[in-house]
C-alpha positions in Angstrom: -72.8 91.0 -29.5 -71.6 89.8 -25.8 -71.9 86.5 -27.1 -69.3 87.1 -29.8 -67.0 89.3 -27.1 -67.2 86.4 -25.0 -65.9 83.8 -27.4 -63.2 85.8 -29.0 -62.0 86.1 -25.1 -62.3 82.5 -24.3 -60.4 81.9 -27.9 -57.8 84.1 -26.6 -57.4 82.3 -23.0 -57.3 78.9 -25.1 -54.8 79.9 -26.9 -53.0 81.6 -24.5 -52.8 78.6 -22.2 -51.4 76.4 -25.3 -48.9 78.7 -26.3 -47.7 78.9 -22.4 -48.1 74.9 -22.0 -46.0 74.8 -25.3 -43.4 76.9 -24.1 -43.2 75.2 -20.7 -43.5 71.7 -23.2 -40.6 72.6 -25.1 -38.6 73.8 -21.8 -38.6 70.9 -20.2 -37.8 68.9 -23.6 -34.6 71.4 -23.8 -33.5 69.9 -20.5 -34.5 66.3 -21.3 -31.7 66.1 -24.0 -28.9 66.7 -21.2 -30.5 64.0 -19.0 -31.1 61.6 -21.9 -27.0 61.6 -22.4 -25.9 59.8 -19.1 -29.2 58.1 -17.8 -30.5 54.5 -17.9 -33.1 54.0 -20.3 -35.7 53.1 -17.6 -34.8 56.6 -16.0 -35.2 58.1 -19.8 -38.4 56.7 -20.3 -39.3 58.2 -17.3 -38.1 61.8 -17.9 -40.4 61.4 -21.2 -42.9 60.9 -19.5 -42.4 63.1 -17.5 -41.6 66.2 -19.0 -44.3 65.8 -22.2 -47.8 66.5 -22.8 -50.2 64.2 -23.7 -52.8 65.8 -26.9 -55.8 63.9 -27.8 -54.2 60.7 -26.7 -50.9 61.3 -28.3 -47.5 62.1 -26.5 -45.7 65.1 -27.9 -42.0 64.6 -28.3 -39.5 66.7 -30.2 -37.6 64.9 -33.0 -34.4 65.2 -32.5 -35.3 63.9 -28.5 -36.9 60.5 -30.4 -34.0 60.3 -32.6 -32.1 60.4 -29.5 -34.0 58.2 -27.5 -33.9 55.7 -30.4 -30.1 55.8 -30.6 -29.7 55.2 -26.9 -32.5 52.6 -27.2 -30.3 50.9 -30.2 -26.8 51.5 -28.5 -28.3 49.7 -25.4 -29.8 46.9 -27.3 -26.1 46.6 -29.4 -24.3 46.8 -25.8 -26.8 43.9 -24.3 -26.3 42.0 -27.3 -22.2 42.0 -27.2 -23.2 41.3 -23.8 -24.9 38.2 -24.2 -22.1 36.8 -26.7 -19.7 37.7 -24.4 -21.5 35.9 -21.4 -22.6 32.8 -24.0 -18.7 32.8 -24.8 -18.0 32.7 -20.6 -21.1 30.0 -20.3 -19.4 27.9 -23.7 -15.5 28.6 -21.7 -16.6 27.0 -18.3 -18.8 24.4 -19.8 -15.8 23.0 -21.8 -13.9 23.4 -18.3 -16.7 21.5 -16.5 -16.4 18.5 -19.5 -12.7 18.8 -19.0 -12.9 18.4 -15.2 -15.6 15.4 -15.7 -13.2 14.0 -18.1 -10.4 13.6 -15.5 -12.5 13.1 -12.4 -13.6 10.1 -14.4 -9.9 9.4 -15.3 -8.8 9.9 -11.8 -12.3 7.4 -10.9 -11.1 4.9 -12.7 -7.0 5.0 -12.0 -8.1 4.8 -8.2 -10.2 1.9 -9.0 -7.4 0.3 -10.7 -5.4 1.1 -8.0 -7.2 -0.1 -5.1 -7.8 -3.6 -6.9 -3.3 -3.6 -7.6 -3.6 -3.0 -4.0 -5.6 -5.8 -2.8 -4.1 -8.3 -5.3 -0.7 -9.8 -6.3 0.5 -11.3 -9.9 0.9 -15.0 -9.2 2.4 -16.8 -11.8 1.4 -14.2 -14.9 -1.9 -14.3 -12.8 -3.7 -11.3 -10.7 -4.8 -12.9 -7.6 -6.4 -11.7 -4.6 -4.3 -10.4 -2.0 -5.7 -13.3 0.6 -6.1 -15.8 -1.9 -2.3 -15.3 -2.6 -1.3 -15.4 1.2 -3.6 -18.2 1.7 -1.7 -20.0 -1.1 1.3 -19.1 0.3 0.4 -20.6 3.5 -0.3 -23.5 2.6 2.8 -23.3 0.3 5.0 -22.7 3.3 3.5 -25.6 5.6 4.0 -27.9 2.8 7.5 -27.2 2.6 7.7 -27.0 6.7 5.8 -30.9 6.8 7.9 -32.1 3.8 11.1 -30.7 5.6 10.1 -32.5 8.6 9.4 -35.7 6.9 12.5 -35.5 5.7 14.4 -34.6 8.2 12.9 -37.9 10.2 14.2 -40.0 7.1 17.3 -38.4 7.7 17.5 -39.3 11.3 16.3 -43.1 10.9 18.6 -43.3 8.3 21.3 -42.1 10.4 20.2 -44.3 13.1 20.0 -47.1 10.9 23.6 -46.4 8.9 24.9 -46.0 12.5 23.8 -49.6 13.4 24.8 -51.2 10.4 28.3 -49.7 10.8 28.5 -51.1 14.2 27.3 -54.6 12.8 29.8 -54.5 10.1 32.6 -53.3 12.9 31.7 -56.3 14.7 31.1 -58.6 12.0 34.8 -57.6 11.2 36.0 -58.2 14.7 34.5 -61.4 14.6 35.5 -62.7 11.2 39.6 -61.0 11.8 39.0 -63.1 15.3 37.5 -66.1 13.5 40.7 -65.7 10.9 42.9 -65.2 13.2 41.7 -68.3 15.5 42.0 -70.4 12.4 45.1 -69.9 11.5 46.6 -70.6 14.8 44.5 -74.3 14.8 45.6 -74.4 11.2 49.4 -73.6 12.4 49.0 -75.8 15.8 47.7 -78.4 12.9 50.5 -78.3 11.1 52.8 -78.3 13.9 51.1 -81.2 15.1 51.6 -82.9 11.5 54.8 -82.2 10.9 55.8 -83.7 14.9 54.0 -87.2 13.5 56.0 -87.3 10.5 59.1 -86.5 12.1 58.2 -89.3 14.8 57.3 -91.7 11.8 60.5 -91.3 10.2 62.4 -91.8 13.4 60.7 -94.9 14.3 
């Protein structure tokens, strides 16, 4: 009979304890839906955990705090997933920048390339021609003129020389022949002087 008094009593306590574990249970479920509305889903998780029993290996949890749980769970996923388009979006954006800048540092490469080698060379006759190939060229071009300049300007001067001294021959050739001329015609005029004086003489006689 004790035995019986005993059980019914322990029975009692049992269920008493569940029933005040419950109502504490569902308490602090109550207050999980107001945190469950504003906090990070880490921090949810953790209230769970926190404010629910564990029977025989399973987790209590009211529905309507799962259903909750799985919307925020869902909304969060949705969110990180617009998220991750709009970052893929950003990451496509600046790689088609990056191409673009690639594009026209390569541009810009090769424009300064071109220009450095218009800078260190010349068009030569329809040619392009290294910068000191071209002034060596024109060196040489420019002494060739200077020596033939020279040359002729020697020519110049012998020729000068020489016109000078055949004028001076030719003066005195001239002088000489007017002299010569003029010597013969006075023997030629003393000759006939001379003549005529004979025959004048040879008719007189």
């Amino acid at each position: 009979m004790m035995m019986m008094i005993l059980r019914k009593y322990r029975f009692a306590l049992l269920m008493l304890s569940m029933t005040f574990l419950g109502l504490q249970n569902t308490n602090a479920q109550n207050s999980l839906v107001a945190i469950l509305d504003s906090a990070t889903i880490d921090s949810q998780l953790d209230q769970i955990q926190q404010r629910t029993r564990i029977y025989n290996d399973f987790r209590a949890i009211r529905e309507d705090i799962f259903l909750k749980m799985k919307g925020n769970v869902l909304d969060t996923l949705n969110g990180t997933k617009l998220e991750i388009l709009h970052l893929n979006s950003i990451v496509s954006e600046r790689n088609f920048q990056i191409e673009t800048v690639n594009t026209d540092l390569a541009r810009t490469k090769i424009e300064r390339d071109e220009a450095i080698k218009n800078k260190d060379s010349l068009s030569f006759v329809g040619i392009q021609t290294n910068k000191g190939l071209y002034n060596t060229i024109m060196w040489f071009i420019v002494l060739g003129l200077a020596t033939f300049a020279t040359f002729m300007f020697i020519l110049f001067k012998r020729s000068h020389v020489i016109t000078t001294q055949v004028k001076n021959e030719l003066e005195t050739i001239q002088t000489d022949f007017e002299e010569h001329r003029k010597n013969s015609r006075e023997k030629y005029e003393k000759l006939v002087v001379t003549h005529h004086t004979e025959i004048m003489k040879l008719r007189k006689n």
